[in-house]
C-alpha positions in Angstrom: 70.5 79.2 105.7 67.5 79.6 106.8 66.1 82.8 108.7 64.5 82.9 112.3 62.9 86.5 113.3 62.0 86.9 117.1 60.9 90.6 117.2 64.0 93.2 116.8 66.7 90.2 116.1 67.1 88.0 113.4 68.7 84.3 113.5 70.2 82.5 110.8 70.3 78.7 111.6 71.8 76.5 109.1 70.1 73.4 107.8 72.3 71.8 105.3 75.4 69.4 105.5 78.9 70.3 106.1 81.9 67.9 105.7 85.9 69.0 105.3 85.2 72.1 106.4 88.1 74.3 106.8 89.9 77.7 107.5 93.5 78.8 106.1 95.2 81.7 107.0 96.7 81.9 103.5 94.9 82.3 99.8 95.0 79.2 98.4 96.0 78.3 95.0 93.9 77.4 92.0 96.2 74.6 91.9 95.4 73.7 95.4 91.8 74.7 94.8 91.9 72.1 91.6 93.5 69.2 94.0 90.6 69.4 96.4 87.8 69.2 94.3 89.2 66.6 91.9 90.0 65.0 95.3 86.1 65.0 96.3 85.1 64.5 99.9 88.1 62.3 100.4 91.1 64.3 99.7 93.4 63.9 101.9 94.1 67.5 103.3 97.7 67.2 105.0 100.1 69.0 102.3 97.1 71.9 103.2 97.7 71.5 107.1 100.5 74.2 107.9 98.1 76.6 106.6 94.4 75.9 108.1 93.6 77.8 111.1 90.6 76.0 111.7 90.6 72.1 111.0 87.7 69.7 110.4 89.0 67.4 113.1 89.2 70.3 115.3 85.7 70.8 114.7 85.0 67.4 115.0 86.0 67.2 119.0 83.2 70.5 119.7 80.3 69.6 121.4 77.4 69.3 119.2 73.6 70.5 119.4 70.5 69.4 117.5 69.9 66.4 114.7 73.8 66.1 113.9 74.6 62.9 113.0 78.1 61.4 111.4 78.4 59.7 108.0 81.4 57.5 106.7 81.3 59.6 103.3 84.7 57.9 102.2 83.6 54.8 103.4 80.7 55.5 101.2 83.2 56.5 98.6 85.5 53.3 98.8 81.9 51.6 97.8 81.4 53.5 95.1 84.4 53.2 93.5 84.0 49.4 93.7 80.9 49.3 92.2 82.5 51.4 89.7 85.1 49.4 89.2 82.8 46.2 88.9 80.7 48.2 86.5 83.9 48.6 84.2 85.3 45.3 84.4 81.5 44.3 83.6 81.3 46.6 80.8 84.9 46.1 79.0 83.9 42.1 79.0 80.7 43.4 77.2 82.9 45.8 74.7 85.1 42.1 74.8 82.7 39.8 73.6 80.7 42.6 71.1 83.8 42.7 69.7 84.0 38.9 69.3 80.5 38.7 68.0 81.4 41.5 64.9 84.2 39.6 64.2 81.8 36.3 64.0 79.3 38.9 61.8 81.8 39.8 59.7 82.6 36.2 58.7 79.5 34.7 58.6 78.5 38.0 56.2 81.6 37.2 54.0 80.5 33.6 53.2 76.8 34.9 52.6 78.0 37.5 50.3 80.1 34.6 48.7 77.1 32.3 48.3 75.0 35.0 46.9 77.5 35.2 44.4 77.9 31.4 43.7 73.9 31.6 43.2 73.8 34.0 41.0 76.7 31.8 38.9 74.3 28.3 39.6 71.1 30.9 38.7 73.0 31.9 35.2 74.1 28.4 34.4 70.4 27.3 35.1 68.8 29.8 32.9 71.5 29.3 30.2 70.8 25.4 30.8 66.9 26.1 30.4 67.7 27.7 27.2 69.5 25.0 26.1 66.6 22.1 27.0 64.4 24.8 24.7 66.5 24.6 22.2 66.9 20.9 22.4 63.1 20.2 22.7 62.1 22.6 19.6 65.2 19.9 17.8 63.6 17.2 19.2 59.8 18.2 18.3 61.3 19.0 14.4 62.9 15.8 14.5 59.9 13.8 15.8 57.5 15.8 13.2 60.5 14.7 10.1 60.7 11.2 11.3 56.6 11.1 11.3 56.3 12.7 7.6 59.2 10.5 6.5 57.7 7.3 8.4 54.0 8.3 7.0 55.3 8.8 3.5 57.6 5.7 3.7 54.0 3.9 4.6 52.7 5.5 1.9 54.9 4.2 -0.4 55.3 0.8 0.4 51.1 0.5 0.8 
């Protein structure tokens, strides 16, 4: 509210927006309280009506001064809700296909983690192998420096 002075009196002019405004003769519930606001703008008032002296459509028929204008809030509200809905469906394809995709992870992380291991197996055999040629070159470069002392002292001899 907003408040007008003009000398001795004061005014109070409302400036804000009013929708499903009502007046019941009884105290209502906190049940019936709970309904209406889970219901948002769009709750459908009739198990209400015996008891509301003054009804929005009532106050919908008055004559009407200044900037009022009507809105289609549940129109609005219908719109909403199908964007929401299309926000889900869009959003549970996403949690759909992520799934998917951690399933495809999981796979492709299994046969990595099994060809690390077959490496490390190839990398073992290939150092062991190494070892091996080491071993078989030192034999080799023994036996090539026997068979050249024998062959040199076997020329020796028959010189």
């Amino acid at each position: 509210f907003n408040r007008l002075t003009h000398s001795a009196a004061s005014y109070y002019i409302f400036g804000g927006e009013i929708y499903q405004f009502n007046i019941y003769s009884d105290v209502l519930s906190s049940t019936a309280v709970k309904k209406i606001a889970d219901g948002g703008l769009c709750f459908d008032l009739d198990e209400l009506s015996a008891t509301r002296v003054l009804r929005w459509e009532d106050i919908l028929e008055r004559s009407r001064s200044g900037s009022v204008r009507d809105v289609e809030v549940c129109e609005w509200r219908l719109e909403l809700d199908r964007k929401l809905a299309d926000a889900t469906g869009q959003l549970n394809e996403t949690v759909v296909q992520l799934s998917r995709m951690e399933a495809k992870l999981e796979t492709v992380t299994g046969l990595l983690n099994s060809t690390e291991e077959e490496l490390g197996t190839v990398r073992e055999e290939l150092n062991s192998t190494k070892e091996e040629l080491g071993t078989v070159r030192g034999e080799l470069g023994r036996t090539e420096n026997q068979l050249q002392t024998e062959t040199g002292q076997h020329n020796k001899t028959v010189e």
